[in-house]
TORTOR-899348 format. One record per residue (C-alpha): residue number from 1; residue in one letter; x, y negated, z negated. Coordinates in steps of 0.02 Angstrom, whole numbers, m for minus. Each point is the difference from the previous one (the first is absolute). Layout:
+-------+-------+--------+--------+--------+
: lumza : selum :      u :      v :      w :
+-------+-------+--------+--------+--------+
:   NUM :     A :      X :      Y :      Z :
...
+-------+-------+--------+--------+--------+
***
This chain:
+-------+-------+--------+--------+--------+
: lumza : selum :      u :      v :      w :
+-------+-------+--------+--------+--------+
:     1 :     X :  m6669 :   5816 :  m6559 :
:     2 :     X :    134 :     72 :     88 :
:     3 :     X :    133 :    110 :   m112 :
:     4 :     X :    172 :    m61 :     m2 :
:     5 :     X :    121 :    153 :     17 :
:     6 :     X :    147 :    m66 :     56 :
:     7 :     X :    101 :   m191 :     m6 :
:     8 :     X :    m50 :    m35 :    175 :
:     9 :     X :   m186 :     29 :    m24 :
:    10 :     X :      1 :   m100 :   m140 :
:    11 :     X :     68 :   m134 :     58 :
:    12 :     X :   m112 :      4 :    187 :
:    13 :     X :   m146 :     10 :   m128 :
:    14 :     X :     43 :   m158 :    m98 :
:    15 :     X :     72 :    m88 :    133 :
:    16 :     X :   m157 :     11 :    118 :
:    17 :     X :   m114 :    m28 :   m155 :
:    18 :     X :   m130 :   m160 :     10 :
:    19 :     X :     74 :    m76 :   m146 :
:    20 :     X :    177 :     10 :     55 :
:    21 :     X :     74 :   m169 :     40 :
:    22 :     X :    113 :     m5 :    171 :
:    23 :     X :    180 :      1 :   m130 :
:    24 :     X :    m60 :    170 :    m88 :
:    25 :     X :    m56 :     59 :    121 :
:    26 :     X :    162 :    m34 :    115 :
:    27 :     X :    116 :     46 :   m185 :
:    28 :     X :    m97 :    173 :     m6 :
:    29 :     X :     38 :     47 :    182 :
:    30 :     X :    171 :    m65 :     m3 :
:    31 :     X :      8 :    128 :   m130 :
:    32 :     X :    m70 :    136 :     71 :
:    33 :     X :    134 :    m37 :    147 :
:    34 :     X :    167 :    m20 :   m125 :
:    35 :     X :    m74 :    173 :    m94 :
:    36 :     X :      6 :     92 :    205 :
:    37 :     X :    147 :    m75 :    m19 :
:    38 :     X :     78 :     89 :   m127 :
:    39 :     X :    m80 :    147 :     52 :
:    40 :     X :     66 :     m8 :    183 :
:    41 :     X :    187 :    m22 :   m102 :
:    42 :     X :    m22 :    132 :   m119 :
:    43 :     X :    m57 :    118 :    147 :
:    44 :     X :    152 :    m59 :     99 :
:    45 :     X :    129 :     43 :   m135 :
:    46 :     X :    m89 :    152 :    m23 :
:    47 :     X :     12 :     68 :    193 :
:    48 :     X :    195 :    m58 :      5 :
:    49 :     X :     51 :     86 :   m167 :
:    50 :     X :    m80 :    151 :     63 :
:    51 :     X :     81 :    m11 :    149 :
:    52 :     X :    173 :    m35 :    m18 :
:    53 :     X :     36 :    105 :   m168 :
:    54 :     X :    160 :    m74 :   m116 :
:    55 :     X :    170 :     67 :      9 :
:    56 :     X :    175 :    m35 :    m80 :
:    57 :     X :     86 :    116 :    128 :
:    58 :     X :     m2 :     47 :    165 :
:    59 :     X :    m54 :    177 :    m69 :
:    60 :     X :   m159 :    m25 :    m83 :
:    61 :     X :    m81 :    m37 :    177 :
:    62 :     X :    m82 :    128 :    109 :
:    63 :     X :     88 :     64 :    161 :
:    64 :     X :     23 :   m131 :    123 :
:    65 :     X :      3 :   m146 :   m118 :
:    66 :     X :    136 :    m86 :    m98 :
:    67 :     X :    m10 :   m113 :   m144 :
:    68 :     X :    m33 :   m169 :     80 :
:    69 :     X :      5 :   m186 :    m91 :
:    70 :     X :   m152 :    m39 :    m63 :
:    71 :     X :    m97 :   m152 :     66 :
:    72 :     X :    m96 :    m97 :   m158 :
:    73 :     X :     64 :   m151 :    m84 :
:    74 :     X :    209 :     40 :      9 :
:    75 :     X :     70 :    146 :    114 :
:    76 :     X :     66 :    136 :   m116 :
:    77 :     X :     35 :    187 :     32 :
:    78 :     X :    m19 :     26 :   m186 :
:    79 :     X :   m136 :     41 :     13 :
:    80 :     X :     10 :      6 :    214 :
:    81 :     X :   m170 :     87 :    101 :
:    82 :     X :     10 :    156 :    114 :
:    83 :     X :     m2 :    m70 :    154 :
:    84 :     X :     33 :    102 :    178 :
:    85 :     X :    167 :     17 :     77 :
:    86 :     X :    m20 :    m82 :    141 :
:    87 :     X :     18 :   m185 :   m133 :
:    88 :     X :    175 :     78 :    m44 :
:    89 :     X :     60 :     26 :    175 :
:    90 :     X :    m45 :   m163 :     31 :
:    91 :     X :     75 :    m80 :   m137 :
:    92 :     X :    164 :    106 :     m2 :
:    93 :     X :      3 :    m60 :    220 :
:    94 :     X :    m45 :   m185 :    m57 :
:    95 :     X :    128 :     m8 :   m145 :
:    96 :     X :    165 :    123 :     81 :
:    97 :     X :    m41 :      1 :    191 :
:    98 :     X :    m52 :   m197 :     26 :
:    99 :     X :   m178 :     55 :     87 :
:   100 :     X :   m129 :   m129 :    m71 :
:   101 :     X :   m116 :     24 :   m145 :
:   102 :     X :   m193 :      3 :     20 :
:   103 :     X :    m68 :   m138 :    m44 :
:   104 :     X :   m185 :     24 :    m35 :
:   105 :     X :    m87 :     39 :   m111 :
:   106 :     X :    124 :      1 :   m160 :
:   107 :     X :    170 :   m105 :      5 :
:   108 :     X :    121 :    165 :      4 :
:   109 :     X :    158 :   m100 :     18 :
:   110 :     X :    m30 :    m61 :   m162 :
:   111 :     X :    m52 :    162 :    m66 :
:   112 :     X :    158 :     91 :     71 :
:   113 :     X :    102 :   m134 :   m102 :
:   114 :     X :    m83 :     22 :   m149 :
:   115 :     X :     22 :    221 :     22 :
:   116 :     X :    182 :    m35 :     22 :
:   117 :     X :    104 :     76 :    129 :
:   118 :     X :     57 :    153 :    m93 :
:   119 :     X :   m214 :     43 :    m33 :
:   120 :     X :    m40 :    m21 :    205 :
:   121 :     X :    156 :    140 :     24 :
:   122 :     X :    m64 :    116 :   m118 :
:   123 :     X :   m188 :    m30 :     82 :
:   124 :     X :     52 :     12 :    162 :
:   125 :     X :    124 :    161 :    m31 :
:   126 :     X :   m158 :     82 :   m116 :
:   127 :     X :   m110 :    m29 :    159 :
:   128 :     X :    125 :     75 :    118 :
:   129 :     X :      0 :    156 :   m104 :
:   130 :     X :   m207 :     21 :    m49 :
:   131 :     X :    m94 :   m107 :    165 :
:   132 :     X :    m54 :    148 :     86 :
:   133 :     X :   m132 :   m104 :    114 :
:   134 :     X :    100 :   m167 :     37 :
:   135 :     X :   m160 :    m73 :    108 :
:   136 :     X :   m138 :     47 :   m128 :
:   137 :     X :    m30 :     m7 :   m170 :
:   138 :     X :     71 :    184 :    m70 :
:   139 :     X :   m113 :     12 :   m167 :
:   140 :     X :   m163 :    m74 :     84 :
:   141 :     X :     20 :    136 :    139 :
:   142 :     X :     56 :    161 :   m127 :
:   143 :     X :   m158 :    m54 :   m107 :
:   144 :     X :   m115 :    m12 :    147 :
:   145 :     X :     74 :    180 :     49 :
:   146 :     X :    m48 :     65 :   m172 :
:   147 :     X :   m165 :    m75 :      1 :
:   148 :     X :   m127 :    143 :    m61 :
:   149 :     X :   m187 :      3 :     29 :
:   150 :     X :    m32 :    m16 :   m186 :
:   151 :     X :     69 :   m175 :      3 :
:   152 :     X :    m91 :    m46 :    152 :
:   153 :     X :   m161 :     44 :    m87 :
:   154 :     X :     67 :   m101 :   m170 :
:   155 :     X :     41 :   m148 :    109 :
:   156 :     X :   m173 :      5 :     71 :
:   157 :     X :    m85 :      2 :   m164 :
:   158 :     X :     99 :   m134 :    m80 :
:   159 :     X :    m42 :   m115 :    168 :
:   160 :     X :   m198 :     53 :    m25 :
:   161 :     X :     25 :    m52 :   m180 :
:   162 :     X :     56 :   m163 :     65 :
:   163 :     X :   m125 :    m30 :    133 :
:   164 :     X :   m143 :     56 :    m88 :
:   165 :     X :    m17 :   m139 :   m126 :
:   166 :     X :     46 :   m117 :    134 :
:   167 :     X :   m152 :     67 :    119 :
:   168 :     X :   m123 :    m26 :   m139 :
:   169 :     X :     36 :   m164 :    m41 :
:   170 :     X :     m3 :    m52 :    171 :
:   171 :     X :   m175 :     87 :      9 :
:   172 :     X :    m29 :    m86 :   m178 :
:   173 :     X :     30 :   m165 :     84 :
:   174 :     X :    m92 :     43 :    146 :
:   175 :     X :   m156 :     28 :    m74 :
:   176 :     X :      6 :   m153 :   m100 :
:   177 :     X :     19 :   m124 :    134 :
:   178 :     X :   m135 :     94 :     83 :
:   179 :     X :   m112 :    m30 :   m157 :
:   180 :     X :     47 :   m163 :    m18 :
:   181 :     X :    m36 :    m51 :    183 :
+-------+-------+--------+--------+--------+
***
């Protein structure tokens, strides 16, 4: 008997059982699939609200950013997301200069409605003053700078951690197809 340590192995286990009829069987993989689902959400919210910290002002972002709307059910800049300057010298062209907005992949002429005109000024003037690298992303580049061997070698470690329990249940798998051949 095989033991059950997660929702997906549970459910490949008592779907693929003899006595399963075809609907549990289909029922228990379905959820297996909604539960990767969630997972594949939950990761997803995770990676953008680490990458696009919160901000009321255009202050509370790093050099090179400005306090963007955020994206996520309405457009608000209460809270707004850091976002690069190069988004508020294209809004402040799009919305005072007549260039075009981009179009893809979030709606910003809706977005730079919802900011308000006086918000894309401030961004764009706050940008003018603190966008020291207009063509690249200022805080990526100043961390990559300061990037010290310790945290190369604690990056490394945390991706072993990772991969490690991922290798052995791929050789865990492995050998059991091979003794169930």
């Amino acid at each position: 008997v095989l033991a059950c340590t997660n929702v997906h192995s549970w459910c490949v286990v008592h779907a693929t059982k003899h006595a399963a009829t075809p609907c549990s069987a289909v029922g228990k993989m379905a959820l297996a699939l909604l539960f990767m689902t969630a997972q594949l959400a939950l990761l997803a919210g995770v990676i953008l609200e680490s990458s696009f910290s919160r901000c009321t002002n255009h202050d509370d972002c790093m050099a090179g950013e400005w306090c963007s709307p955020a994206l996520g059910g309405q457009f608000t800049t209460s809270p707004g997301v850091c976002f690069d300057c190069w988004s508020a010298k294209m809004f402040y062209e799009a919305r005072f200069r007549n260039a075009s907005y981009e179009v893809y992949p979030d709606p910003y002429e809706r977005m730079a409605e919802a900011a308000g005109d006086a918000w894309l000024l401030a961004g764009a003037q706050h940008c003018s003053e603190t966008d020291t690298m207009p063509a690249r992303c200022d805080h990526l580049v100043n961390s990559l700078q300061a990037l010290s061997p310790l945290t190369l070698v604690v990056f490394l470690l945390a991706v072993v951690l990772v991969v490690a329990p991922i290798l052995d249940d791929v050789d865990d798998a492995e050998s059991t197809f091979l003794l169930t051949e």
